[in-house]
Structure formats: structure tokens, C-alpha cells
TIZAPA-925829 format. One record per residue (C-alpha): residue number from 1; residue in one letter; x, y, z. Coordinates in pm, whole numbers. Layout:
<atoms>
<atom><seq>NUM</seq><type>A</type><east>X</east><north>Y</north><up>Z</up></atom>
...
</atoms>
This chain:
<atoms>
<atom><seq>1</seq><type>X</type><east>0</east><north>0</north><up>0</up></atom>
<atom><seq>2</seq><type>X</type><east>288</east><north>249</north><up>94</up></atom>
<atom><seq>3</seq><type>X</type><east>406</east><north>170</north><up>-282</up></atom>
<atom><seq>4</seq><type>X</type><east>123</east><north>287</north><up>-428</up></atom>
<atom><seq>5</seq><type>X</type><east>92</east><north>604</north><up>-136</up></atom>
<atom><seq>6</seq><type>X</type><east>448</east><north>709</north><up>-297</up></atom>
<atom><seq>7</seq><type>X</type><east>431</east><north>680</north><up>-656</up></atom>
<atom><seq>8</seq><type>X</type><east>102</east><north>875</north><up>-633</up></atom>
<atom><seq>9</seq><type>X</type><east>333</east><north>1155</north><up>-427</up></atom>
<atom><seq>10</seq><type>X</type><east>558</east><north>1140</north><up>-637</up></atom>
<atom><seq>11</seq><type>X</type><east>363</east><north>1185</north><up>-946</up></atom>
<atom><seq>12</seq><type>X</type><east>204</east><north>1481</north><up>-796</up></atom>
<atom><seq>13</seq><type>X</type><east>545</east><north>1634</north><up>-742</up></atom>
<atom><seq>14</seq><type>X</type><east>666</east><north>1548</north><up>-1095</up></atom>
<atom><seq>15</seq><type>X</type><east>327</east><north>1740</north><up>-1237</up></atom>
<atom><seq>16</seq><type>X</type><east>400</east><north>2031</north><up>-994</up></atom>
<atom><seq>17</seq><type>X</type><east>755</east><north>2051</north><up>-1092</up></atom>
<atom><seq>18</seq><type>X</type><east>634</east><north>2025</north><up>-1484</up></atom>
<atom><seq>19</seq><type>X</type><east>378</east><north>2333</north><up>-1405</up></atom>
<atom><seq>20</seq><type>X</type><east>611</east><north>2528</north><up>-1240</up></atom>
<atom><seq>21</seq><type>X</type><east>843</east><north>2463</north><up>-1492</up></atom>
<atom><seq>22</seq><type>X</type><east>621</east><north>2524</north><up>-1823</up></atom>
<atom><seq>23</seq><type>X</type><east>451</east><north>2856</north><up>-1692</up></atom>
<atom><seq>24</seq><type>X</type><east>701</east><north>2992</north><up>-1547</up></atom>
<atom><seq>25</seq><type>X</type><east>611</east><north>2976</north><up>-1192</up></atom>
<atom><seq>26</seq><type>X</type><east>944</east><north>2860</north><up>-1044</up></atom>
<atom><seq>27</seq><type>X</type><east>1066</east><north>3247</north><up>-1068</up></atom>
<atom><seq>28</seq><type>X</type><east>767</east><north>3387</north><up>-829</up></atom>
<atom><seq>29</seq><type>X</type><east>814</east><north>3444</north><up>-455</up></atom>
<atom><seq>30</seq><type>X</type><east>683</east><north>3238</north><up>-188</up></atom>
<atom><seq>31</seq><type>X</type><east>369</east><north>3441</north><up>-153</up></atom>
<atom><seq>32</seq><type>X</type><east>277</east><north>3499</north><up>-542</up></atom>
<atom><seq>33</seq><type>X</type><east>317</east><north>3090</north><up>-551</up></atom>
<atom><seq>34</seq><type>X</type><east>86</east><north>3091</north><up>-272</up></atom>
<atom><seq>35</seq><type>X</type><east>-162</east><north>3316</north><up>-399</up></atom>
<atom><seq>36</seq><type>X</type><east>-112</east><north>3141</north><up>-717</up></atom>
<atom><seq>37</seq><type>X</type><east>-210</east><north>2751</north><up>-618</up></atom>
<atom><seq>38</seq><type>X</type><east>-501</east><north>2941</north><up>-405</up></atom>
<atom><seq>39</seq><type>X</type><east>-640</east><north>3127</north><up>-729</up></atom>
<atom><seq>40</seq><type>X</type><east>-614</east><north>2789</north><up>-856</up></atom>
<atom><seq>41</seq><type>X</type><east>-745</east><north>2590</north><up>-585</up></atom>
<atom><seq>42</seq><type>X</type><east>-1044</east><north>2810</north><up>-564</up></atom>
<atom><seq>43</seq><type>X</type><east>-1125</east><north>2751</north><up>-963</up></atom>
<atom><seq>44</seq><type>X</type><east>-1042</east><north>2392</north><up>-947</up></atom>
<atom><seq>45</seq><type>X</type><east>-1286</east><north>2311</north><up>-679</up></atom>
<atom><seq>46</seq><type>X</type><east>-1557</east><north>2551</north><up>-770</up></atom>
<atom><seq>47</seq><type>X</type><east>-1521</east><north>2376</north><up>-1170</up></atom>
<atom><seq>48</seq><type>X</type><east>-1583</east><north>2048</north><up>-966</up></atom>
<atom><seq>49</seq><type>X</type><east>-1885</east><north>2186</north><up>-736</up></atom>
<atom><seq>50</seq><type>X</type><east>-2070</east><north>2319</north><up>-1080</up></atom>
<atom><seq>51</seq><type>X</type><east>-1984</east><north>1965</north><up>-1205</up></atom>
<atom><seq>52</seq><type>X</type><east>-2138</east><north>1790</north><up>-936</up></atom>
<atom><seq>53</seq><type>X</type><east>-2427</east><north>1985</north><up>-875</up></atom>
<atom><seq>54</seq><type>X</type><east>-2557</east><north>2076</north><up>-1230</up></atom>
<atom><seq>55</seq><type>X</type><east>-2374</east><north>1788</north><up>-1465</up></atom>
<atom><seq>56</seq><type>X</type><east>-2687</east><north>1548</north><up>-1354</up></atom>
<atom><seq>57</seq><type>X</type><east>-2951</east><north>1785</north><up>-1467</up></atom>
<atom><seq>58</seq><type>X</type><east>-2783</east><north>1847</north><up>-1790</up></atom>
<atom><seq>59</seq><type>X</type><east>-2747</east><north>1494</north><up>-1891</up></atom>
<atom><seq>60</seq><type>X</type><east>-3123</east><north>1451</north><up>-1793</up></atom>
<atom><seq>61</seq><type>X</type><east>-3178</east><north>1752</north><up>-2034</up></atom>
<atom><seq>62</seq><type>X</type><east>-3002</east><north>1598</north><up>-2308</up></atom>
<atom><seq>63</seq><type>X</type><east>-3119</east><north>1243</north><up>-2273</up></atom>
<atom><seq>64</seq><type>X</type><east>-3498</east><north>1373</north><up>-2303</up></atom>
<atom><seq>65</seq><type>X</type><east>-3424</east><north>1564</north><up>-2594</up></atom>
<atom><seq>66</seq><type>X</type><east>-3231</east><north>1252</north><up>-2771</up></atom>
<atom><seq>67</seq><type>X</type><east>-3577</east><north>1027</north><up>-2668</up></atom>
<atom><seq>68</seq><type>X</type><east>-3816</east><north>1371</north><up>-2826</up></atom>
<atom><seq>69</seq><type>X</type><east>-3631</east><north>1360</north><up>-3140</up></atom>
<atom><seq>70</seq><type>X</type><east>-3620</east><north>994</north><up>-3161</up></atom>
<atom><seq>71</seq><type>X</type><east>-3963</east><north>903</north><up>-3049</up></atom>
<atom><seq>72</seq><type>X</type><east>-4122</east><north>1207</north><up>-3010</up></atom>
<atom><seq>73</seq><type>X</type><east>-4389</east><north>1319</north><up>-2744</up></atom>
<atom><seq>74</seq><type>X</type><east>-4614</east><north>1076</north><up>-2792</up></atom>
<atom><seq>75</seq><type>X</type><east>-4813</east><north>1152</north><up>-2465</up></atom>
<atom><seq>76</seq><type>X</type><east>-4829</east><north>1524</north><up>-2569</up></atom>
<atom><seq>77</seq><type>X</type><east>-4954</east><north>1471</north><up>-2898</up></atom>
<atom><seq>78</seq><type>X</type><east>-5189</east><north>1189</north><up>-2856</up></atom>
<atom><seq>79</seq><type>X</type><east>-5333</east><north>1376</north><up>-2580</up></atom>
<atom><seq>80</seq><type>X</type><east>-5312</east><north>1683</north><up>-2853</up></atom>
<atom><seq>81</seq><type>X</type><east>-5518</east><north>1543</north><up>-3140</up></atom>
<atom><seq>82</seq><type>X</type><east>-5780</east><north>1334</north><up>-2905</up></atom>
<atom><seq>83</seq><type>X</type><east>-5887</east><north>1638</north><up>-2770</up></atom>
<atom><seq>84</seq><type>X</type><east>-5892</east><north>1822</north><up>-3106</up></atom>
<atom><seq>85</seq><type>X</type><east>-6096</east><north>1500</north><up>-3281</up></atom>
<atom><seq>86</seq><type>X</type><east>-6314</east><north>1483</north><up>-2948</up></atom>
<atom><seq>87</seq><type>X</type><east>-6441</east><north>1913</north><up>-3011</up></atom>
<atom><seq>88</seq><type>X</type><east>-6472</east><north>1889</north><up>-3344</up></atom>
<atom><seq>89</seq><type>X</type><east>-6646</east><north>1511</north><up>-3359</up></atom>
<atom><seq>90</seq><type>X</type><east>-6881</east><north>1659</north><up>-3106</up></atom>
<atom><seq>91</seq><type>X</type><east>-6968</east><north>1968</north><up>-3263</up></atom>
<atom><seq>92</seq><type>X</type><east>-7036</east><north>1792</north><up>-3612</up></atom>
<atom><seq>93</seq><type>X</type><east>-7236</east><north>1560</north><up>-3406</up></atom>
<atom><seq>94</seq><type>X</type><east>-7426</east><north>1816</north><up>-3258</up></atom>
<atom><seq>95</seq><type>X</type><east>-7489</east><north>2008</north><up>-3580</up></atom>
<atom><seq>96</seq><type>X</type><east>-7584</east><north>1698</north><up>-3814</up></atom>
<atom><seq>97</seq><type>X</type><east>-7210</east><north>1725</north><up>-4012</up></atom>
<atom><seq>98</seq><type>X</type><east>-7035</east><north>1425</north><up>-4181</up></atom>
<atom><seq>99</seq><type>X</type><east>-6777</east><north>1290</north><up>-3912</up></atom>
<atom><seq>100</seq><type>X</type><east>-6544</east><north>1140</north><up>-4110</up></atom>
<atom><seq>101</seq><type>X</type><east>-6554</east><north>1454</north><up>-4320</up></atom>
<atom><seq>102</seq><type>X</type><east>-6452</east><north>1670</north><up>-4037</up></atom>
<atom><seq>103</seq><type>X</type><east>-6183</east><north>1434</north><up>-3905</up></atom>
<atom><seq>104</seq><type>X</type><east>-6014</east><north>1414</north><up>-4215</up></atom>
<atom><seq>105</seq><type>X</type><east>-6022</east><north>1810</north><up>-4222</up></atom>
<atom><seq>106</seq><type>X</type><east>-5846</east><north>1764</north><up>-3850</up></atom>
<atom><seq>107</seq><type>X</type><east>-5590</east><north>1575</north><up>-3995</up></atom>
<atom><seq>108</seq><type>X</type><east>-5511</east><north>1744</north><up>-4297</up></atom>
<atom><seq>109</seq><type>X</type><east>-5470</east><north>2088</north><up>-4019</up></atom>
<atom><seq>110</seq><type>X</type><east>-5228</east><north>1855</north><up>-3842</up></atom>
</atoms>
């Protein structure tokens, strides 16, 4: 276990050492590096608080749009034209129309 402890330290330090290294940091005081790494503490762990919080939400999102465009809303739009066939089946009803008539007329407006 105390293998694994130190090759994980000591990967850490190798990707410090290669930030430091690329960017320049090694050059900066002791207090710019400080301020530095907390500036970048403070971005890293608010990036992984927005990633925990809303990443779940937006993956719902996404997955009901991928099932509206593949399926569609079926429940919406069954709903949708059963209550447009039901008003105008009862009104031709009601006035003596042809029902078949005005349902094709409803789908044709559909």
C-alpha cells in the first residue's frame, strides 16, 4: 500500500515541478506561488462543485431531448389530437355534419 501512497506523491510532485516549470512559476516568490495555487485551488474546486451539482440535470436535459427527437412526445400529442378529434367530432355531431368529413379536415390541419 505504501508503494502505491508514494508513486502517487511522487507523481504529484513530478506534475508540480512540470507546471512550475512550463509557466514559469518557479521564478515567483513564496507568496505569489501561494496566492497562485489558491487562485487555482479556488477555480479547481468551484469547476468540480458546478460539475457535481448541475452535470446530472444536464445529462437529464439531453437524454430527453435525444428520446423527443427519436420518439417524439407521444403523450403530448396523442393527448393533442384526441382532444382536437373529441371538439370537433362533437360539434359535427351536434350540428348533423359528416364525421369522417370533419376528421379528415383535423388531420389534414395537423
Amino acid at each position: 500500500m505504501s508503494s502505491y501512497l508514494e508513486k502517487f506523491s511522487k507523481w504529484i510532485q513530478l506534475k508540480i515541478y512540470q507546471f512550475e516549470v512550463t509557466f514559469s512559476v518557479y521564478i515567483f516568490t513564496p507568496i505569489e506561488k501561494f496566492i497562485l495555487y489558491s487562485v487555482l485551488f479556488l477555480l479547481f474546486s468551484l469547476t468540480f462543485i458546478a460539475t457535481v451539482l448541475y452535470l446530472p440535470h444536464h445529462v437529464q436535459f439531453i437524454l430527453n431531448r435525444a428520446w423527443f427527437y427519436m420518439h417524439g412526445d407521444a403523450v403530448d400529442g396523442v393527448g393533442r389530437v384526441g382532444s382536437v378529434l373529441g371538439e370537433k367530432i362533437v360539434t359535427a355531431t351536434a350540428t348533423g355534419g359528416d364525421v369522417v368529413r370533419t376528421t379528415a379536415g383535423v388531420v389534414r390541419e395537423l
